[in-house]
C-alpha positions as MATLAB code, in Angstrom:
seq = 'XXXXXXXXXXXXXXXXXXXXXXXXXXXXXXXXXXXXXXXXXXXXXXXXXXXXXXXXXXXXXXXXXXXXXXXXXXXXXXXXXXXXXXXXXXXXXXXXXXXXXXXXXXXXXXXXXXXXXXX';
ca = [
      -4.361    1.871   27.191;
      -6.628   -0.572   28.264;
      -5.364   -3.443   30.630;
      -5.678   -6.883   29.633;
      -5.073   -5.978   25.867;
      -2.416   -8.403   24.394;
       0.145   -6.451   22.448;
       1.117   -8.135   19.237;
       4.746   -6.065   18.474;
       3.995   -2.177   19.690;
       0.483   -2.592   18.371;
      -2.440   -3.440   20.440;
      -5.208   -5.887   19.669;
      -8.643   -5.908   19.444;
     -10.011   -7.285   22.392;
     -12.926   -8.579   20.515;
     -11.981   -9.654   16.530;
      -8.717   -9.911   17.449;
      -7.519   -7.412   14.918;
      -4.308   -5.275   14.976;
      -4.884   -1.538   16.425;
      -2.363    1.321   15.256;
      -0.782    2.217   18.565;
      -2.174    5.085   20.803;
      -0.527    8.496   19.554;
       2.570    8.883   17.708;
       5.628    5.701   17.992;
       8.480    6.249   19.728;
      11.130    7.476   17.536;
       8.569    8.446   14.758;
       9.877   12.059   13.292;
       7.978   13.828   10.581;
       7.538   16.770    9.131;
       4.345   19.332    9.524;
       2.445   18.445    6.612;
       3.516   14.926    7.696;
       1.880   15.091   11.225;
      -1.166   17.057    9.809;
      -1.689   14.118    7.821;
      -0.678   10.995   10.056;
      -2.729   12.909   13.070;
      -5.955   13.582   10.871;
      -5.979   10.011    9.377;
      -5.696    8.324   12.612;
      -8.180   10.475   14.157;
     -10.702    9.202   11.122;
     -10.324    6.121   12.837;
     -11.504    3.179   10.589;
     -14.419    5.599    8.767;
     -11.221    7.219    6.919;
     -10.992   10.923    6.064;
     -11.983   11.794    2.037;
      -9.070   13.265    0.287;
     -10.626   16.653   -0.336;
     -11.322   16.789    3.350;
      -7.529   15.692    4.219;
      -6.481   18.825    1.348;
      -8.595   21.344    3.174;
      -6.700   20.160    6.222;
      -3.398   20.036    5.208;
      -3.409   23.627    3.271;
      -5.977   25.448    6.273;
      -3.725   28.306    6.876;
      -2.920   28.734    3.436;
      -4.616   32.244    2.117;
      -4.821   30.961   -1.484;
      -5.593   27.129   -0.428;
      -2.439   25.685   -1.580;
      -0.752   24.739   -4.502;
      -2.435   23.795   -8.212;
      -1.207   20.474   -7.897;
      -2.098   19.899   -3.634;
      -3.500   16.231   -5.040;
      -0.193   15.066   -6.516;
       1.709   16.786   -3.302;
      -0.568   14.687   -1.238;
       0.787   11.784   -2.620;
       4.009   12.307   -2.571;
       3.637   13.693    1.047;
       1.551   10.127    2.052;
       4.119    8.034   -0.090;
       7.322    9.354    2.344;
       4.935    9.096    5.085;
       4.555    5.427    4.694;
       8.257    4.951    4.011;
       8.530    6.306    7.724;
       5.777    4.760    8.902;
       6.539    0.860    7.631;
       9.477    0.511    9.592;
       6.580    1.117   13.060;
       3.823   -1.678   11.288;
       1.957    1.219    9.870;
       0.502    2.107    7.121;
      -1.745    4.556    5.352;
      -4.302    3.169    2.423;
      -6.846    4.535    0.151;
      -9.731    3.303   -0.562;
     -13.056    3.993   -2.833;
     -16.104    3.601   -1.320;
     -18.121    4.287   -4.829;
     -17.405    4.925   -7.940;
     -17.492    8.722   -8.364;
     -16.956    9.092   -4.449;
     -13.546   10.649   -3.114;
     -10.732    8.345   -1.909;
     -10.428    7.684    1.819;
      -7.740    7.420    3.756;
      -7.753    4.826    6.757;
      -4.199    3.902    9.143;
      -4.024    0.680    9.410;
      -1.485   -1.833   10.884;
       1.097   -3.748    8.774;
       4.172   -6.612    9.161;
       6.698   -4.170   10.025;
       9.998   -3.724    7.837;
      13.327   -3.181    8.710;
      14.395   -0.417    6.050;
      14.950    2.924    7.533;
      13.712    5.787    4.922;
];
């Protein structure tokens, strides 16, 4: 971590805008599961670009021979909507967004007010 960088909670923040940075690997504390951290780790490394949802599939079911399940996309979601349960209680959160109209969803971390419910 950069020094100088006032800390706003556990997050860090942007030297120059002044905007809230996800913290530098995973929080303290933070346990999930290995579709979880294949997920969380390939999100955050999309940085603020974001990661396209096919992409993110292709990722999340690489080892699987038949490229996982018939319904991966609805998995995904479920898999992403625990993952923010966990992830809420650290000021974290994972969105999607559309960047056209027929173009894939993308998936961006981003900070949040932290909660205090424990999934």
């Amino acid at each position: 971590m950069m020094q100088g960088v006032p800390r706003r909670g556990s997050n860090t923040v942007c030297p120059c805008c002044g905007q809230t940075l996800p913290p530098d690997g995973v929080p303290d504390g933070l346990k999930l599961s290995r579709l979880e951290m294949v997920i969380f780790s390939s999100v955050k490394k999309a940085g603020q670009r974001g990661i396209p949802s096919d992409r993110l599939l292709g990722v999340m079911y690489d080892g699987d021979p038949g490229g996982g399940p018939l319904t991966a996309k609805s998995s995904m979601a479920v898999i992403m909507h625990r993952l923010n349960l966990k992830l809420a209680v650290f000021g974290l959160r994972i969105c999607s967004e559309r960047t056209g109209n027929r173009s894939p969803r993308e998936y961006v971390l981003v900070a949040v007010p932290a909660t205090t419910h424990q999934p």
